[in-house]
Structure formats: structure tokens, C-alpha cells
N, C-alpha and C positions, 0 to 999 in steps of 0.2 A: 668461703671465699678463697682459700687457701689451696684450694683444687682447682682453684679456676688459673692461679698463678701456672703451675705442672702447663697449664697448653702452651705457654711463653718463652716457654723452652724448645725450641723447635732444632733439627736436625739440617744437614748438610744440603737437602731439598728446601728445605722451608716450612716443612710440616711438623705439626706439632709432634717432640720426641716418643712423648708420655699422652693416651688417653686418659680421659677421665667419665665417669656415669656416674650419670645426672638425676635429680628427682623423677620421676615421673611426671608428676605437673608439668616438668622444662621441657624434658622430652615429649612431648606433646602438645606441648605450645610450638615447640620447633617442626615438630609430623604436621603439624595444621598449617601451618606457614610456607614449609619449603617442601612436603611431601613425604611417604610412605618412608622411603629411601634412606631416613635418616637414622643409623646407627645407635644402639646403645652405647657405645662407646664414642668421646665427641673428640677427634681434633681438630686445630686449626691446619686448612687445609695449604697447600700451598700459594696460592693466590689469595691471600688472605693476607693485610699486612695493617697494621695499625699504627697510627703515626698519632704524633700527641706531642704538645708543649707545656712546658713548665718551667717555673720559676723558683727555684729552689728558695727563696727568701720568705716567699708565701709560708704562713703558718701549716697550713695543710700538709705540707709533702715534708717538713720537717724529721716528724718521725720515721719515715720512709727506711725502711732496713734496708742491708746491703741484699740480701735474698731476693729480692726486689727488685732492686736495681741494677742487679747481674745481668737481669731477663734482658736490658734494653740497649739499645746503642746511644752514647750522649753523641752530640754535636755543639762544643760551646761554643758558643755565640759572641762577640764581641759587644762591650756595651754601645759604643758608637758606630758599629759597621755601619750604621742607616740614618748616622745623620744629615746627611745631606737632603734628604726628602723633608726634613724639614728647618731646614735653611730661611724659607721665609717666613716663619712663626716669629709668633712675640705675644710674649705677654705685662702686664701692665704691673707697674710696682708704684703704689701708693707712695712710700715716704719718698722714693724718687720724683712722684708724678710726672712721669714717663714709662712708653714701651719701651722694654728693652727685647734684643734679641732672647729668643728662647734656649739656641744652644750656648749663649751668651752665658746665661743666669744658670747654664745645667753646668758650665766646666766651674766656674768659682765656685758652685755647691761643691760638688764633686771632687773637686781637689782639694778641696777646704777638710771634707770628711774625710778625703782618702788619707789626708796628712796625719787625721788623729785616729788612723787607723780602723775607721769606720768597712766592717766588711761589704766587699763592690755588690754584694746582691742586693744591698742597701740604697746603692747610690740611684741616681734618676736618670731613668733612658730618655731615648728622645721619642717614645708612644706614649709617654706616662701620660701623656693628656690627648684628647681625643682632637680629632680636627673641631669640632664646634665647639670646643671649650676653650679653644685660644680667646675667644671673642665675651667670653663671658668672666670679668673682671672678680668675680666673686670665686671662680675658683682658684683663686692663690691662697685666699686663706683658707677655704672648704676643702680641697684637697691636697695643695702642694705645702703650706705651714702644719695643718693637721697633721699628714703624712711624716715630714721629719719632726716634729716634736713628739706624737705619739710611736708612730712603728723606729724611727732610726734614733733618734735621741732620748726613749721614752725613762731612760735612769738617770740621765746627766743632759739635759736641754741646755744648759750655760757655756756647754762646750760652740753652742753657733747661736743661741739668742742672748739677748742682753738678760731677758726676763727667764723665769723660770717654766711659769704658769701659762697652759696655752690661752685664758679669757685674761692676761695681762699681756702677753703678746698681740693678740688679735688688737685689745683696745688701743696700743702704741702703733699697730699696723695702722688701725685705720683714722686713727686721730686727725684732727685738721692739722696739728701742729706739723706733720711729717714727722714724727722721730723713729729714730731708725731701730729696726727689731734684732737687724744681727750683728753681734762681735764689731769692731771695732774696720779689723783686718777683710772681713767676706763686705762688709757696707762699704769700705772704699774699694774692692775689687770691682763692686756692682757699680760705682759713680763710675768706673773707669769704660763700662759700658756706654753710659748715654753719649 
């Protein structure tokens, strides 16, 4: 794999700097595919551009060296460049019993973490849910409580829920009584919604 990074490197044309050669198998998987023509030696050619996104928060690309990441061009992203597309979303909060707006419930998260210094690749953009999932009332606890309890708060959860445990959270979520799952300070931020 680490020969395959050398083509990523590419020159003032756009062609890969450094060839690389390949097993045999490959190169011949590639002579069957695209023809006779194809060199022992493999660059990427100049018309050849690979585009790719990522979420540096994702456990995966964590490890990612800088060697790596030389190869690429970033473009950071803002985390609400695009919320406005989803403007008419909402989703539904039990102890409220009430929708509340969606970008509504994402800045009191979000400012609430940012304040305890929660790193922003943590925080919740405005895709984190899919359009048909606004409609389905059971993804607050299955993926948006799951979410910052286990990946954002998974060593200190007392920092935004009352409870500790995500199955004594959920059970306060979903209670008849309405009792409220977060902090004092983010539950009357969220009343200040409805």
C-alpha cells in the first residue's frame, strides 16, 4: 500500500511524480481491462483526479499520518455553511412533547459543547440526519442521544445529561413523566425553543 501513496505525489502537470510496478496479477488485470498498452511502470496520468471527503472525527482517518496527508489538498468546511437547506426540519423531543426546530436543537447542543470545550468535529452538523429520519421519532434516542453519550461524551456524560448511563437516560427520555435528560442550563435553552 505504501507504493500506491508515491503516485499521490504528482508534478507541475498533474502526473504522478514517481512510477511504481506492480504485481503481475495487477498488471494484467489492468492489460485485460484497458489494453496491451499499459506500461509496467503505472502513473496517474494527468486527467486523472480523485476527490474524496472526510470527516476527521471518524475513528478511521484518526490515525492518518502527516505523509499522508501532504498528498492532499484540505478545503475546510464550515460546520453550518448549509444550514439553511435544512431550515424546515424538526425533530421531536419527548420531555418537551413538542417538535422543535432542528437547527434550533443543533446551536444549544453545540454551544453547550463548544463551551466545555468539546472539539467542533464533535459537534452536529446539519446532515447528521438524513431527510427520512426527521420523521421518525425514535431516531433521537437511537442515533442523536446514542451519538453524544457514546462518541462525544463517552468519559464524562454528566457534563450534558442529568444521568450518567445511556439505559437511565433513555428511560428518563422516554418516561410518561417527561423528565428532562439534559443539564439544567441546555433543558431551558431547548424550553426557549418551543
Amino acid at each position: 500500500m505504501a507504493t500506491f501513496f508515491q503516485l499521490l505525489d504528482r508534478n507541475i502537470e498533474g502526473e504522478s511524480s514517481y512510477s511504481i510496478t506492480v504485481q503481475d496479477n495487477i498488471l494484467n488485470a489492468l492489460r485485460a481491462r484497458m489494453g496491451t498498452y499499459i506500461d509496467e511502470k503505472i502513473k496517474i496520468p494527468t486527467n486523472l483526479y480523485i476527490w474524496a471527503t472526510m470527516n476527521s472525527g471518524d475513528q478511521g482517518v484518526q490515525p492518518m499520518d502527516a505523509a499522508f496527508k501532504r498528498r492532499w489538498t484540505f478545503k475546510y468546511l464550515l460546520l453550518d455553511k448549509y444550514k439553511n437547506e435544512v431550515n424546515d426540519k424538526e425533530i421531536f423531543l419527548n420531555f418537551l412533547d413538542v417538535r422543535v426546530s432542528w437547527n434550533g436543537f443543533r446551536e444549544v447542543i453545540n454551544d453547550f459543547l463548544s463551551n466545555e470545550n468539546i472539539p467542533e468535529d464533535k459537534l452536529i452538523g446539519p446532515f447528521f440526519l438524513k431527510n427520512d429520519e426527521f420523521e421518525n421519532d425514535e431516531i433521537f434516542v437511537n442515533k442523536i442521544l446514542l451519538y453524544l453519550r457514546d462518541d462525544v461524551l463517552r468519559h464524562n456524560p454528566t457534563i450534558l445529561f442529568r444521568k450518567s448511563t445511556f439505559s437511565k437516560i433513555v428511560q428518563d427520555y422516554l418516561s410518561d413523566d417527561k423528565k428532562p435528560i439534559f443539564v439544567k442550563e441546555v433543558h431551558e435553552a431547548l424550553e426557549g425553543l418551543v
